[in-house]
N, C-alpha and C positions, 0 to 999 in steps of 0.2 A: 563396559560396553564393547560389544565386537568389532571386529575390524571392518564387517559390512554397514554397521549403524553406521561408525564416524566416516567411514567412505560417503554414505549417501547425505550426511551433515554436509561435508564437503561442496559434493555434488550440488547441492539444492542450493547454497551459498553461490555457487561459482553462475550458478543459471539465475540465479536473482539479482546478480550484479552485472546481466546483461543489458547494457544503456539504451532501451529500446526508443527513447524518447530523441536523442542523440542521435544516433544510426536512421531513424527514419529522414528525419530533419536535413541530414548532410546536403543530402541535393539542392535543397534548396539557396543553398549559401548561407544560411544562418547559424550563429555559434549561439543556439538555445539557454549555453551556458554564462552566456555576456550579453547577453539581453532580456527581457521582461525581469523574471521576477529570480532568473537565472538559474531557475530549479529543472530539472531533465525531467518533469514529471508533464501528465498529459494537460492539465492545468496551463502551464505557459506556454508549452505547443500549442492548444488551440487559441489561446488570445496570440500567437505571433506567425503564427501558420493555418490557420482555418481551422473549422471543427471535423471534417474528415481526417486530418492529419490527429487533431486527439484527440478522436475518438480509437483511431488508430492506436495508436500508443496507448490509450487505456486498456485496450483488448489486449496488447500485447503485455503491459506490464502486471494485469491480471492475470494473464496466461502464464505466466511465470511463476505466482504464486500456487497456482492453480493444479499445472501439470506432474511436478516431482512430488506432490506431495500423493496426488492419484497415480502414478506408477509407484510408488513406495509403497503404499499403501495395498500392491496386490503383491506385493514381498513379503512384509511383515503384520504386525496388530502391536507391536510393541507400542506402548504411549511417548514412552521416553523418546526414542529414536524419531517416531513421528514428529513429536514434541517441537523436537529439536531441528529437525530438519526444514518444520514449517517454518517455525523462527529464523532460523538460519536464509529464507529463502526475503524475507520482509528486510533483516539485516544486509543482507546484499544488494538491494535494492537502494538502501540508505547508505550505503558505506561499500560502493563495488571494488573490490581490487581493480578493474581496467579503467577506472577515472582518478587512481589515488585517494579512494575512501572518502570522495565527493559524490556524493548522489543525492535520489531526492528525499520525498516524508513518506515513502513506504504504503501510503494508504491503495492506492490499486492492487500493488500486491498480496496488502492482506483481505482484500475484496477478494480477490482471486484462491488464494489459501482456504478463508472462511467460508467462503460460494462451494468447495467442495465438503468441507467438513460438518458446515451446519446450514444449510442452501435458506430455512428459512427463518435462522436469526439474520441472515445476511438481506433479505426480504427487507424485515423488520428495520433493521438499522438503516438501509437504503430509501426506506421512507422516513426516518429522522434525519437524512439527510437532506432529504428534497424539501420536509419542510423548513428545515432550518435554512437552507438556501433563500428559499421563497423568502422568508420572514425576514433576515438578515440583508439576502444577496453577497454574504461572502463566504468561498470555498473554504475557506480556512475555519469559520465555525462552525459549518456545515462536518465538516471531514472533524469535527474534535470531537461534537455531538453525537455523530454515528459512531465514531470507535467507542465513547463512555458509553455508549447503549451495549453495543456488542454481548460486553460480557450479563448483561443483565437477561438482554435476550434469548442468549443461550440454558442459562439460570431456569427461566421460566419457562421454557418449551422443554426442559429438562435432557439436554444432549450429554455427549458423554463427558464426566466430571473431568479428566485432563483438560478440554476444550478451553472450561471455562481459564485455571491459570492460564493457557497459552494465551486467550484474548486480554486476561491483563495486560500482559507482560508485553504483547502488539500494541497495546491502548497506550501503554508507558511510554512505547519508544515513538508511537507515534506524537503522542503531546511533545516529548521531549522535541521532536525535529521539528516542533511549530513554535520554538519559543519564539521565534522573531517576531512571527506571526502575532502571537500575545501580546508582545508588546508593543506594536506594529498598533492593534486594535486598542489597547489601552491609551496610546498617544492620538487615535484616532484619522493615522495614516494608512492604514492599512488598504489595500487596491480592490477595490468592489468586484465582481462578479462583472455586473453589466452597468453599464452608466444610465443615471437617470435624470 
């Protein structure tokens, strides 16, 4: 790989492990991180800060995913380097160098990644997500359900074949940052959506 790939590896890492959830929050006096569900993502911003605040931080934390992969992308056509950089921007998210490799479950920003790469499997999966919300009421099956779709929806609208490993490999790491989540729902603690 060139020194410009692993550069923009880099790059796209360092911007996806920016704490957008965290930095917006500050004002308010809340450590996002030691209260609700303790995740930096827009999920527990808007149950402890309103839904402008995340919605806020979801636009931002898609914008993360979103933007280095669309400047990279009028650099190169390499798959690999793309590949890698998208990934690397969802990993940062999950695991940022500027919180000590605490961060949250990735999914805005592979919303943001995949909203450029495949805008209408991202469609597709954003309505598996809304109904599983509906049906469920919890974010957490909602966000497992659209990432499993992902790669299927890519499959079938026939996008480009890298696409599809990269949405595995997003879908893995996203399951993997919901184990709690899992078993959160298996023990049937797990924090609803909305209360009813």
């Amino acid at each position: 790989m060139s020194g410009f790939g692993l550069l923009s590896i880099i790059l796209s890492y360092l911007v996806g492990s920016i704490p957008f959830g965290l930095l917006l929050s500050r004002k308010s006096g809340i450590d996002i991180r030691s209260q609700g569900s303790g995740n930096i993502g827009a999920t527990n911003v808007t149950r402890l800060l309103g839904k402008k605040l995340g919605a806020l931080t979801l636009l931002c934390d898609a914008g993360k995913g979103f933007l280095p992969i669309a400047c990279l992308s009028l650099c190169t056509r390499e798959p690999l380097v793309l590949g890698l950089a998208g990934a690397a921007t969802v990993l940062g998210h999950m695991f940022p160098v500027y919180l000590g490799f605490h961060g949250g479950k990735g999914v805005a920003t592979a919303l943001g990644l995949f909203l450029f790469l495949d805008p209408c499997a991202v469609a597709l999966a954003l309505l598996v997500f809304l109904i599983a919300l509906w049906r469920t009421n919890y974010v957490s099956v909602a966000s497992l359900a659209a990432s499993a779709s992902l790669p299927l929806w890519i499959w079938i609208l026939r996008g480009s074949s890298w696409h599809i490993p990269l949405a595995l490999v997003v879908m893995a790491l996203i399951w993997s940052r919901h184990r709690g989540n899992i078993e959160r729902l298996r023990q049937g603690t797990e924090k609803p959506w909305k209360k009813v």
